[in-house]
PDBQT receptor file of N, H, CA, C and O in Angstrom, charges set to zero:
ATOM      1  N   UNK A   1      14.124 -26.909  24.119  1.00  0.00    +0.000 N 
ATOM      2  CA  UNK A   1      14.432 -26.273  22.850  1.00  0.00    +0.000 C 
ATOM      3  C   UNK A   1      13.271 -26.503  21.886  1.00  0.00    +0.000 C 
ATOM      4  O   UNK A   1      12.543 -27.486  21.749  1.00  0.00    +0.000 OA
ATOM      5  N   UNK A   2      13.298 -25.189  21.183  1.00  0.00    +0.000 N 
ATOM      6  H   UNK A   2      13.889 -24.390  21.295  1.00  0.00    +0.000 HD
ATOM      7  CA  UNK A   2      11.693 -25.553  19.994  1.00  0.00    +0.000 C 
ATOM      8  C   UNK A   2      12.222 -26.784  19.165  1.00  0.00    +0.000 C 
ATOM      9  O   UNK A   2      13.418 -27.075  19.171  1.00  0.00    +0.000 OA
ATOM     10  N   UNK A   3      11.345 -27.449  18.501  1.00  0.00    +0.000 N 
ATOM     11  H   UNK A   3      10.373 -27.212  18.496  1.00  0.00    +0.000 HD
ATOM     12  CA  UNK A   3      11.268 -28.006  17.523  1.00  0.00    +0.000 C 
ATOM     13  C   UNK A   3      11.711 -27.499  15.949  1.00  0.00    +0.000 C 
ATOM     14  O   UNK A   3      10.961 -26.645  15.477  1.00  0.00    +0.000 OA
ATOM     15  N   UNK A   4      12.646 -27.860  15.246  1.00  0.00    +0.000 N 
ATOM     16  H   UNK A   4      13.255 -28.554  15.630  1.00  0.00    +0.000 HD
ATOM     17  CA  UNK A   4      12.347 -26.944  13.747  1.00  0.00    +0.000 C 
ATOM     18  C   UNK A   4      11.159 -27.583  13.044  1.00  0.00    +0.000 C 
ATOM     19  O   UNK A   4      10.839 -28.771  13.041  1.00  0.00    +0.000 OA
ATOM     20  N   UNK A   5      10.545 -26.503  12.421  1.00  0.00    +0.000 N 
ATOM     21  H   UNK A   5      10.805 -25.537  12.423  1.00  0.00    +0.000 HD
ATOM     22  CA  UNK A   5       9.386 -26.783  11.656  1.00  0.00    +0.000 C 
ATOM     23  C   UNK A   5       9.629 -27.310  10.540  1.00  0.00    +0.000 C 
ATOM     24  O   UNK A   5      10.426 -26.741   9.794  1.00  0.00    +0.000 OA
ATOM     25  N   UNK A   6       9.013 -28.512  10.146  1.00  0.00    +0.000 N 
ATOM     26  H   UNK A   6       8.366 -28.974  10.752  1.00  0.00    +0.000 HD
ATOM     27  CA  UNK A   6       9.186 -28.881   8.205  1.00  0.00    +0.000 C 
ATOM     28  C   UNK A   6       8.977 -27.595   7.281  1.00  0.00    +0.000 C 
ATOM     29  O   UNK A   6       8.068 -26.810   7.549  1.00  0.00    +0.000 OA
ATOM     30  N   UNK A   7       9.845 -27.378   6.162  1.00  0.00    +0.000 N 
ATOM     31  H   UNK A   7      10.584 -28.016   5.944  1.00  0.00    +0.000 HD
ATOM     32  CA  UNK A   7      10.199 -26.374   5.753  1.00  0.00    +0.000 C 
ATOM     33  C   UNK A   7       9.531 -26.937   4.191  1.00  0.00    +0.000 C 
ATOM     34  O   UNK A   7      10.063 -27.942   3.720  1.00  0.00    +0.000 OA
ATOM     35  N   UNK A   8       8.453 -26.329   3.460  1.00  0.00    +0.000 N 
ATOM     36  H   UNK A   8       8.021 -25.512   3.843  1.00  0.00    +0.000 HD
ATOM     37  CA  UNK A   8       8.129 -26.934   2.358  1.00  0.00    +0.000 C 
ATOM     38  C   UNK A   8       8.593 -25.854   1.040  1.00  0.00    +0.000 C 
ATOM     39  O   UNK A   8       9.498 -25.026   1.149  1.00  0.00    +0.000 OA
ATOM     40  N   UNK A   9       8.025 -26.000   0.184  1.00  0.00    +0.000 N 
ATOM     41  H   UNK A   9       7.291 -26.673   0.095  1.00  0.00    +0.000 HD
ATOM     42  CA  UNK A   9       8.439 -24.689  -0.768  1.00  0.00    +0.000 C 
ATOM     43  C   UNK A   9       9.488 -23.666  -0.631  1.00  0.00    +0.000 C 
ATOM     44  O   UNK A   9       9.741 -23.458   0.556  1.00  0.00    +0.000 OA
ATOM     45  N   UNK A  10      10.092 -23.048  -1.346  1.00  0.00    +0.000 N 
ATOM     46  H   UNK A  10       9.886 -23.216  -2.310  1.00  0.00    +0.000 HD
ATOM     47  CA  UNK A  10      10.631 -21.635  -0.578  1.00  0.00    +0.000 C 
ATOM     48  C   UNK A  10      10.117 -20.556  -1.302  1.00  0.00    +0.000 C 
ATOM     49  O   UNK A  10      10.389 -19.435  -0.872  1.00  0.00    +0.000 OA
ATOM     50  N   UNK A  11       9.321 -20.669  -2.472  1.00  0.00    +0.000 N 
ATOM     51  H   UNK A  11       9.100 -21.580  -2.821  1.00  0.00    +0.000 HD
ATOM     52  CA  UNK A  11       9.312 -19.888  -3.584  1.00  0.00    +0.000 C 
ATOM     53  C   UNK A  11       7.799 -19.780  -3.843  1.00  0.00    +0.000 C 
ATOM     54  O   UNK A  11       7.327 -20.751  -4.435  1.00  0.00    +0.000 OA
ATOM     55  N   UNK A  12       6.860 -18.696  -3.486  1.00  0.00    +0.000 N 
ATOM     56  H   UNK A  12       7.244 -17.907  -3.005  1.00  0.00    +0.000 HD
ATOM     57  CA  UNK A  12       6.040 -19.164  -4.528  1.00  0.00    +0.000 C 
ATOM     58  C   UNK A  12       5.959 -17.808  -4.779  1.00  0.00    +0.000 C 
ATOM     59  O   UNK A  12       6.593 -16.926  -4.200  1.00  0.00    +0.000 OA
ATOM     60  N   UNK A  13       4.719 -17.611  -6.138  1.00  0.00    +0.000 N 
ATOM     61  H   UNK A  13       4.203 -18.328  -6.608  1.00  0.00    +0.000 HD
ATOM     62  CA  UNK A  13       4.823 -16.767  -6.779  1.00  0.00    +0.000 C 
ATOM     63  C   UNK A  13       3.450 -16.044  -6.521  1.00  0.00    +0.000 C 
ATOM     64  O   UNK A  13       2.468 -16.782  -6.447  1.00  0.00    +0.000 OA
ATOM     65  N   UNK A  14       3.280 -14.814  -6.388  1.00  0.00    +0.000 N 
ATOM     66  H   UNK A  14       4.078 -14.215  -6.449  1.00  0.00    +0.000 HD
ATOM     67  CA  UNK A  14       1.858 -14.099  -6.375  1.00  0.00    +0.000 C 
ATOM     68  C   UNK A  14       1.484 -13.611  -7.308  1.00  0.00    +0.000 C 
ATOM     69  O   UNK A  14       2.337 -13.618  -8.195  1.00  0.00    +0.000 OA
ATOM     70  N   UNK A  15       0.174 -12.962  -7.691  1.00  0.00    +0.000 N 
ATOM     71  H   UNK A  15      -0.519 -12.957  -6.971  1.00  0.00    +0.000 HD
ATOM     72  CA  UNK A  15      -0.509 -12.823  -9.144  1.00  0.00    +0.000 C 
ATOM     73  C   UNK A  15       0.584 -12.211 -10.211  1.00  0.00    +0.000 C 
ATOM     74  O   UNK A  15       0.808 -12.758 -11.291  1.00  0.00    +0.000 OA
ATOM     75  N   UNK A  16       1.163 -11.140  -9.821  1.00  0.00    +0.000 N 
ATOM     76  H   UNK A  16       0.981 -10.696  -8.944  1.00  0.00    +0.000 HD
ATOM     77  CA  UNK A  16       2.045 -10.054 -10.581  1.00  0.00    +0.000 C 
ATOM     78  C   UNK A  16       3.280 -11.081 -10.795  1.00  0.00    +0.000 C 
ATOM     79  O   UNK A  16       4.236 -10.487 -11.293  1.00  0.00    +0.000 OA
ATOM     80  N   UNK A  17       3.567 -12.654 -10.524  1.00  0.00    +0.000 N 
ATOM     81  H   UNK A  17       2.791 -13.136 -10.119  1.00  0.00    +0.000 HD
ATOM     82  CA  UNK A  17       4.934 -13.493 -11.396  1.00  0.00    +0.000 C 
ATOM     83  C   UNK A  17       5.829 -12.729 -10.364  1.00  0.00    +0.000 C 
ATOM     84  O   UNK A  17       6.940 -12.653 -10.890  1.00  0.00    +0.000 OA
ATOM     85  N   UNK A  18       5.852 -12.148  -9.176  1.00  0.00    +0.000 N 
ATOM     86  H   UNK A  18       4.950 -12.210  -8.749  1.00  0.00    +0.000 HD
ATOM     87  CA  UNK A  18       6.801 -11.882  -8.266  1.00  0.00    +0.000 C 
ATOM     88  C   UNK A  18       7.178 -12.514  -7.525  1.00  0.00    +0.000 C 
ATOM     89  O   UNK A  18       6.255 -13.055  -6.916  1.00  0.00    +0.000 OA
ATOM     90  N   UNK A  19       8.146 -12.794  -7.178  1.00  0.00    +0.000 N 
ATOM     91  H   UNK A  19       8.895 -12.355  -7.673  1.00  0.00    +0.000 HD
ATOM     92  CA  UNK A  19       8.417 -14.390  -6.134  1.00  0.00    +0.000 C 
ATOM     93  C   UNK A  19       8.183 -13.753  -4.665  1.00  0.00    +0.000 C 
ATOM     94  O   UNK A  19       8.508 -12.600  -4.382  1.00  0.00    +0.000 OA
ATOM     95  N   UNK A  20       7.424 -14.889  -3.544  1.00  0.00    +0.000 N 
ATOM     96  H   UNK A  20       7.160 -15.826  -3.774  1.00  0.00    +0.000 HD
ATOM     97  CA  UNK A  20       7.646 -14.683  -2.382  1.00  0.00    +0.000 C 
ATOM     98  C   UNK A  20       8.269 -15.686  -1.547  1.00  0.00    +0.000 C 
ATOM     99  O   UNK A  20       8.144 -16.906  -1.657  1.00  0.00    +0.000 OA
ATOM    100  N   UNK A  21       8.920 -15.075  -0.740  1.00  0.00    +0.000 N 
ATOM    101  H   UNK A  21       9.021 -14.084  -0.650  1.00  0.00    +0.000 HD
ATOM    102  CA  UNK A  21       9.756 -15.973   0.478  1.00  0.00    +0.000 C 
ATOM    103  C   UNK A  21       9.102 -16.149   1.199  1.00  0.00    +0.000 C 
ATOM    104  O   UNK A  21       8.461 -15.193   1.635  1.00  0.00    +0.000 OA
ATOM    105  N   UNK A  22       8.897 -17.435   1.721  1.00  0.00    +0.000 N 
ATOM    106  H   UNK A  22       9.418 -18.212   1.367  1.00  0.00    +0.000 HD
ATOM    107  CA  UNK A  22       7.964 -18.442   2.416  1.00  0.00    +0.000 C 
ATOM    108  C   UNK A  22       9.115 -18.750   3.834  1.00  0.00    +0.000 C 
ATOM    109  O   UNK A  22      10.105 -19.473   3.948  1.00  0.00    +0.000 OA
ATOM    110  N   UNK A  23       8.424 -17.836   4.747  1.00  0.00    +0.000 N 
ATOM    111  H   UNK A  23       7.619 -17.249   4.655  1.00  0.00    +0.000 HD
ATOM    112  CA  UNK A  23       8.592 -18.239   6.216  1.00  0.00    +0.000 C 
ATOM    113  C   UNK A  23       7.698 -18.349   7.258  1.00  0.00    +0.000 C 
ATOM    114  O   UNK A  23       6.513 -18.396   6.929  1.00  0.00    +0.000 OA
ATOM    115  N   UNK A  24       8.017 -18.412   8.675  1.00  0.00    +0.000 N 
ATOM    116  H   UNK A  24       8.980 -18.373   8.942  1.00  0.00    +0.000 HD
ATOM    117  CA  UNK A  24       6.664 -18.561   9.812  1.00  0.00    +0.000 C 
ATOM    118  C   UNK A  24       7.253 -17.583  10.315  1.00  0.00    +0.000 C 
ATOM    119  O   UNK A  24       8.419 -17.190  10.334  1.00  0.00    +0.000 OA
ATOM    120  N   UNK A  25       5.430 -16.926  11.093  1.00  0.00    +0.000 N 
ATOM    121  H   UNK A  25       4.482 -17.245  11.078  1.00  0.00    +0.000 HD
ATOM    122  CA  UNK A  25       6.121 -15.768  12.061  1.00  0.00    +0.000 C 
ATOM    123  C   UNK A  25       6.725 -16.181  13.156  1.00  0.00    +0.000 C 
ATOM    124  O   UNK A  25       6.819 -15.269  13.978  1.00  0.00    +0.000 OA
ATOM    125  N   UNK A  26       7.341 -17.564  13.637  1.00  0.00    +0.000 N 
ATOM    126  H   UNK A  26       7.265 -18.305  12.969  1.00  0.00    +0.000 HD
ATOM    127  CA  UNK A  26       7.872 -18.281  14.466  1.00  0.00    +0.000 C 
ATOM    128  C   UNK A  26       9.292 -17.367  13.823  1.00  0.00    +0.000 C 
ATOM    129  O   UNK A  26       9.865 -16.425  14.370  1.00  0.00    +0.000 OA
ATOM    130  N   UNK A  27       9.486 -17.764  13.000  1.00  0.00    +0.000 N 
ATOM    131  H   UNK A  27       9.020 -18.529  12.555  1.00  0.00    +0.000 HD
ATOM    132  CA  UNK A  27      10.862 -17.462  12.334  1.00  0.00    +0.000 C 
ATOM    133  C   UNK A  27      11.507 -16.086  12.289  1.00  0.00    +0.000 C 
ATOM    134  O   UNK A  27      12.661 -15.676  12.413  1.00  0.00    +0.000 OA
ATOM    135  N   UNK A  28      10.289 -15.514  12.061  1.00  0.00    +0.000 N 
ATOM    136  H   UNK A  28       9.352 -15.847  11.961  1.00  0.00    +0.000 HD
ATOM    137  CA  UNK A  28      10.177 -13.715  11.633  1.00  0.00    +0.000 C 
ATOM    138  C   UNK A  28      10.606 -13.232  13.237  1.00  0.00    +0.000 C 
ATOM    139  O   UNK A  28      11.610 -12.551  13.446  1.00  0.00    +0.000 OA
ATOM    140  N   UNK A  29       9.997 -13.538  13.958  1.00  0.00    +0.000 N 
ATOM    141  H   UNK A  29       9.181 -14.091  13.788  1.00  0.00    +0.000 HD
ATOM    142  CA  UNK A  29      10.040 -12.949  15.718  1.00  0.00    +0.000 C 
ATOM    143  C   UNK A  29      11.165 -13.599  16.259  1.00  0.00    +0.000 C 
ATOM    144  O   UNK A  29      11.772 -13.011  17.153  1.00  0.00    +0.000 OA
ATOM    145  N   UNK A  30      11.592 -14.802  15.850  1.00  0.00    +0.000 N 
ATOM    146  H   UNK A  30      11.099 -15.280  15.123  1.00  0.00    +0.000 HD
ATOM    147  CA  UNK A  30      13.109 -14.847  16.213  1.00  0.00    +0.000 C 
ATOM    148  C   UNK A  30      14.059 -14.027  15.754  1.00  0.00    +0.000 C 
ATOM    149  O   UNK A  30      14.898 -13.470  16.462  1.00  0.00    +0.000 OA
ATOM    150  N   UNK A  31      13.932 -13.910  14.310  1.00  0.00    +0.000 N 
ATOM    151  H   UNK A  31      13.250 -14.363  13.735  1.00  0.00    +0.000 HD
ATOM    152  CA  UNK A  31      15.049 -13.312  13.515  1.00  0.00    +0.000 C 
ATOM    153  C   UNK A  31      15.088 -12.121  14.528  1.00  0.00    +0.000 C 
ATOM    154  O   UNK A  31      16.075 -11.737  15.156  1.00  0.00    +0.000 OA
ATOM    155  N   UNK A  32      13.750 -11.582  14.566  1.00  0.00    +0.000 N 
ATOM    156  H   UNK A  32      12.948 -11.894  14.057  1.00  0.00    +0.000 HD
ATOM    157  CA  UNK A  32      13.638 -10.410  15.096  1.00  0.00    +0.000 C 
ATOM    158  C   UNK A  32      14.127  -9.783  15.882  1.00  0.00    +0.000 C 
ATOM    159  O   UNK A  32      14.467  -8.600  15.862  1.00  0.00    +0.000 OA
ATOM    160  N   UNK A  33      14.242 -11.005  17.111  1.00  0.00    +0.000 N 
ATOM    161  H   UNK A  33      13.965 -11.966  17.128  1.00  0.00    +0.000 HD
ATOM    162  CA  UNK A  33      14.827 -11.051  18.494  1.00  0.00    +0.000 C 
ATOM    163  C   UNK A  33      16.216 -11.060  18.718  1.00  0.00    +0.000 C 
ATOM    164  O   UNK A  33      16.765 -10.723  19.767  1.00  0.00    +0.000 OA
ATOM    165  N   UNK A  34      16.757 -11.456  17.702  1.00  0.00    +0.000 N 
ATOM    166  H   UNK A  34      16.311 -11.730  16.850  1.00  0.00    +0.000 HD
ATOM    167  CA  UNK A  34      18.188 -12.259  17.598  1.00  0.00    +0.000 C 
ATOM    168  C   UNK A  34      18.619 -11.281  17.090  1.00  0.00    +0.000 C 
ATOM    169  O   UNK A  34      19.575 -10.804  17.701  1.00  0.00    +0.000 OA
ATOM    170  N   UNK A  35      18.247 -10.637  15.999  1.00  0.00    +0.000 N 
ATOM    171  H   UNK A  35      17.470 -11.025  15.502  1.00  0.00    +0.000 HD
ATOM    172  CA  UNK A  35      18.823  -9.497  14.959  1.00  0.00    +0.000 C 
ATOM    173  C   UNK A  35      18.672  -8.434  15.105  1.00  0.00    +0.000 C 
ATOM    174  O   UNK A  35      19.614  -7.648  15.005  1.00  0.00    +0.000 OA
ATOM    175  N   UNK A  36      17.327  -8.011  15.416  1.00  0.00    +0.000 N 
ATOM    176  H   UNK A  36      16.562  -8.650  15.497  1.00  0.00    +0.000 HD
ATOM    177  CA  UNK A  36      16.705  -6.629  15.270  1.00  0.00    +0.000 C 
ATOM    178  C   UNK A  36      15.836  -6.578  13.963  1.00  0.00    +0.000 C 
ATOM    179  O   UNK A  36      15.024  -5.654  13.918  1.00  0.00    +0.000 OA
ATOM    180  N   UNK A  37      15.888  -7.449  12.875  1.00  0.00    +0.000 N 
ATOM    181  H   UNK A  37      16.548  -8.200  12.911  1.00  0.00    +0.000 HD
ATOM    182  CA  UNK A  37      14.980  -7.656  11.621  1.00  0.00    +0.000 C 
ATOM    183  C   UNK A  37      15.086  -9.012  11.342  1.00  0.00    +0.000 C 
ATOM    184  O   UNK A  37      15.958  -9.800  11.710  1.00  0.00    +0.000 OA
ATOM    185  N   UNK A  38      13.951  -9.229  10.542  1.00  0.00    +0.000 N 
ATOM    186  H   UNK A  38      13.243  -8.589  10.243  1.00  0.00    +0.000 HD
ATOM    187  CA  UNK A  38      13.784 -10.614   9.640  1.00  0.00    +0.000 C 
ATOM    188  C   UNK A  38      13.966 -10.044   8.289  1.00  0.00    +0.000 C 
ATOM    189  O   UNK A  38      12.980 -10.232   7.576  1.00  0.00    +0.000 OA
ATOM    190  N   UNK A  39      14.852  -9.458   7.775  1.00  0.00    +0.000 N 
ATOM    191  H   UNK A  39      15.653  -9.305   8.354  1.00  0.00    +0.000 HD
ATOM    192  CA  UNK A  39      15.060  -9.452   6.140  1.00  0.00    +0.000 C 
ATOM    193  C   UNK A  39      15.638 -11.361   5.726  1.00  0.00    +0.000 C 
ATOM    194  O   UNK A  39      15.773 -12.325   6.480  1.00  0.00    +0.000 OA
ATOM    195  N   UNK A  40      15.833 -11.228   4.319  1.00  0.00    +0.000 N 
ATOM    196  H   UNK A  40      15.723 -10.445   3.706  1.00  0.00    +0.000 HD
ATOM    197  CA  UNK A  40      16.015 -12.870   4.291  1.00  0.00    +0.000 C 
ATOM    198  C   UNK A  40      17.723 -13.365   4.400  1.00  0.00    +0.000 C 
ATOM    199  O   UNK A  40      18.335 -14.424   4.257  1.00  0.00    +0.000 OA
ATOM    200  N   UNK A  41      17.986 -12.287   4.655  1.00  0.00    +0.000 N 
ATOM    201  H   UNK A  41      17.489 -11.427   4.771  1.00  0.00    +0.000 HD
ATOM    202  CA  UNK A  41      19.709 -11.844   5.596  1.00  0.00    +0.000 C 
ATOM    203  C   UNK A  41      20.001 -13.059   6.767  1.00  0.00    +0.000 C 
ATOM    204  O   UNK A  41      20.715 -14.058   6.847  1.00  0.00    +0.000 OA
ATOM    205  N   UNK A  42      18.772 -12.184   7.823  1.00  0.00    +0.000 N 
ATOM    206  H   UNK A  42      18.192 -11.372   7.759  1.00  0.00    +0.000 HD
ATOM    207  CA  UNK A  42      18.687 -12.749   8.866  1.00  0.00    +0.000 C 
ATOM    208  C   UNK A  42      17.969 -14.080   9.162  1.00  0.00    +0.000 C 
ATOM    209  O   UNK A  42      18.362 -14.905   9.987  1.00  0.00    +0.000 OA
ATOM    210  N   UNK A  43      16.828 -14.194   8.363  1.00  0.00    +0.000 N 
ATOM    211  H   UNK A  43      16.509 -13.524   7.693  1.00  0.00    +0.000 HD
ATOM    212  CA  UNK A  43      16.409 -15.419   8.493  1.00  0.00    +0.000 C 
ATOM    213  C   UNK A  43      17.209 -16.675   7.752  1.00  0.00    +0.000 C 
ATOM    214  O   UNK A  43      17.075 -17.821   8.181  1.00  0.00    +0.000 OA
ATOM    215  N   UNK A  44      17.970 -16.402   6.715  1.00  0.00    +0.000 N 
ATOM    216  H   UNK A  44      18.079 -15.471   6.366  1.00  0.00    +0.000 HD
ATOM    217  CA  UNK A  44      18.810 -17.489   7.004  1.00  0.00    +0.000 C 
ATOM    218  C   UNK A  44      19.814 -17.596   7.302  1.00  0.00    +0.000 C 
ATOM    219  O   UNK A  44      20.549 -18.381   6.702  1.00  0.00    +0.000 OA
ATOM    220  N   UNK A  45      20.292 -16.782   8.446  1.00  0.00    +0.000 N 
ATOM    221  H   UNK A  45      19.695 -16.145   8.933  1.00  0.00    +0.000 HD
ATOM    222  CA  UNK A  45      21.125 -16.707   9.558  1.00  0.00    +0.000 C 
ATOM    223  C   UNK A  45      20.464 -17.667  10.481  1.00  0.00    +0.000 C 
ATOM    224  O   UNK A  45      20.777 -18.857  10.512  1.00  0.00    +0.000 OA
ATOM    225  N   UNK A  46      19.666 -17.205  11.134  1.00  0.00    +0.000 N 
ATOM    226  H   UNK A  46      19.412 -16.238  11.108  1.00  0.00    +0.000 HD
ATOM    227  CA  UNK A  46      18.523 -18.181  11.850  1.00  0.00    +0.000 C 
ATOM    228  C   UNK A  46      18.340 -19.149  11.433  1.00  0.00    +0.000 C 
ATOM    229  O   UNK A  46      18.034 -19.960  12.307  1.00  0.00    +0.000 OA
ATOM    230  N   UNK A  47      18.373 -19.671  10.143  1.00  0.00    +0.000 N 
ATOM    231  H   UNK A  47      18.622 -19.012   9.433  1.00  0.00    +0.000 HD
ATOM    232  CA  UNK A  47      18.047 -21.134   9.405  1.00  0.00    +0.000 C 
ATOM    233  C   UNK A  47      19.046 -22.093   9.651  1.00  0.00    +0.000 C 
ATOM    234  O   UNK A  47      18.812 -23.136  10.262  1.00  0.00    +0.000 OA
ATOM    235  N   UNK A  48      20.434 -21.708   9.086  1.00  0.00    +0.000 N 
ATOM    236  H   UNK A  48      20.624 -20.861   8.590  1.00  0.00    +0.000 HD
ATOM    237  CA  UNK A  48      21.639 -21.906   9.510  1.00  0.00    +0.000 C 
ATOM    238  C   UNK A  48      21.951 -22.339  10.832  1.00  0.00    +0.000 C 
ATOM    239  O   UNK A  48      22.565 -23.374  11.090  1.00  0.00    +0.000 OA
ATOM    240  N   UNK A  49      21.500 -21.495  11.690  1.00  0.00    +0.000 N 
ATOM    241  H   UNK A  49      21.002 -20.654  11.481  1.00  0.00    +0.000 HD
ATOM    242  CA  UNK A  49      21.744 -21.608  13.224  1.00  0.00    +0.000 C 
ATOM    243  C   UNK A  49      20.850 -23.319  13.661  1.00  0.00    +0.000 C 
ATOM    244  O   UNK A  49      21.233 -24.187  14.446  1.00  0.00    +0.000 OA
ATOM    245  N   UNK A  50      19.871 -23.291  12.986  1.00  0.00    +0.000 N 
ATOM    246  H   UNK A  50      19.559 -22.586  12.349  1.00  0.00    +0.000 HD
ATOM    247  CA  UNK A  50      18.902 -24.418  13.199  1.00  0.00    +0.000 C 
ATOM    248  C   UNK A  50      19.171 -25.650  12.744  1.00  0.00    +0.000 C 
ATOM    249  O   UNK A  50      18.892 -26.707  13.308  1.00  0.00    +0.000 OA
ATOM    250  N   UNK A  51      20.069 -25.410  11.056  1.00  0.00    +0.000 N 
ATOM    251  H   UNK A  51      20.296 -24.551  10.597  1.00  0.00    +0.000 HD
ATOM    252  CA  UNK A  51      20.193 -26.858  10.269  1.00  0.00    +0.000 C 
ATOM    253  C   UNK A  51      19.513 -26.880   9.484  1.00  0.00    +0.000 C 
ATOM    254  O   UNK A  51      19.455 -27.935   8.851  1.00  0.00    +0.000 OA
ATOM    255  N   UNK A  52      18.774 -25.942   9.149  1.00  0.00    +0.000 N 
ATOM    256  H   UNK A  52      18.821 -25.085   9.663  1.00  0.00    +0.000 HD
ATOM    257  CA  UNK A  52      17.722 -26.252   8.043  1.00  0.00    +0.000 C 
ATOM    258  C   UNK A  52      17.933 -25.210   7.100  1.00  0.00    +0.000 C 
ATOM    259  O   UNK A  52      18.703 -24.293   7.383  1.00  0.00    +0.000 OA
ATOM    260  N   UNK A  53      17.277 -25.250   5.904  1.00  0.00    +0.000 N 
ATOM    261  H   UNK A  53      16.651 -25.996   5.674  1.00  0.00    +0.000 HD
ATOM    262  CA  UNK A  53      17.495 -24.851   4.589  1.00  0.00    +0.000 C 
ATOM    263  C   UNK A  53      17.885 -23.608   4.672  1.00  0.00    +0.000 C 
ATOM    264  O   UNK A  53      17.769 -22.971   5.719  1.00  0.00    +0.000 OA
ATOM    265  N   UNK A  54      18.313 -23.190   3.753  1.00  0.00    +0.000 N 
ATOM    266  H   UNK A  54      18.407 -23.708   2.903  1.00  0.00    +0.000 HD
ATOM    267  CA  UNK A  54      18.067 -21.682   3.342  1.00  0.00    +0.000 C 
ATOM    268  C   UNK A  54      17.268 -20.609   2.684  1.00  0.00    +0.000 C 
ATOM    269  O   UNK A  54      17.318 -20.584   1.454  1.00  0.00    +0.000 OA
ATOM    270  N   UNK A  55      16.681 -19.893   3.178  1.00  0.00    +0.000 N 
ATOM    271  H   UNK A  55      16.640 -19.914   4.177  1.00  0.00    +0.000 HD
ATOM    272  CA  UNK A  55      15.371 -19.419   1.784  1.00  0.00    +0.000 C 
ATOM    273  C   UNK A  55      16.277 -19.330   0.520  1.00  0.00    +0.000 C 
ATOM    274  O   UNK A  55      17.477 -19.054   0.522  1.00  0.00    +0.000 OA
ATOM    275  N   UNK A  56      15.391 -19.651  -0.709  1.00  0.00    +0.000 N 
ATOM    276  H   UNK A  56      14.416 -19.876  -0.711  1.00  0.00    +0.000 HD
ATOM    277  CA  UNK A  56      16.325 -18.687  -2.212  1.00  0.00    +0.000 C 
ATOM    278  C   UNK A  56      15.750 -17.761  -2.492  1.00  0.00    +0.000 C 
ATOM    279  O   UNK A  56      14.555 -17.606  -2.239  1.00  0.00    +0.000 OA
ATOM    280  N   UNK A  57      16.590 -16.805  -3.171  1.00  0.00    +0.000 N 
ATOM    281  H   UNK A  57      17.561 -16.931  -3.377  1.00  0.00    +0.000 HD
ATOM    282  CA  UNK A  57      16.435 -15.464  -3.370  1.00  0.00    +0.000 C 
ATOM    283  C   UNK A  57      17.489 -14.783  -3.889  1.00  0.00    +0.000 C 
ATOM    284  O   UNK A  57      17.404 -13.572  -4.089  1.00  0.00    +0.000 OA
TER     285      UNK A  57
């Protein structure tokens, strides 16, 4: 079984003060696999499934 990755930040912000959701494409290609998308729906579906945080949003 993979490892879960340390999960740092969830939030940061890009020039325009817009927030971004901070994931790995580890995460993204699961969701992917599992779901059919990585919206932040599914990835913290996937997060959940793991034990680990939830993105905010």
């Amino acid at each position: 079984m993979a490892q879960i990755p340390n999960y740092q930040r969830e939030i940061e912000f890009s020039q325009e003060d817009a927030p971004m959701l901070e994931f790995n494409d580890e995460e993204s290609n699961v969701a992917i696999n599992l779901f059919g998308c990585d919206c932040p729906a599914c990835i913290n579906s996937l997060r959940q499934m793991r034990g680990a945080t939830p993105l905010v949003y």
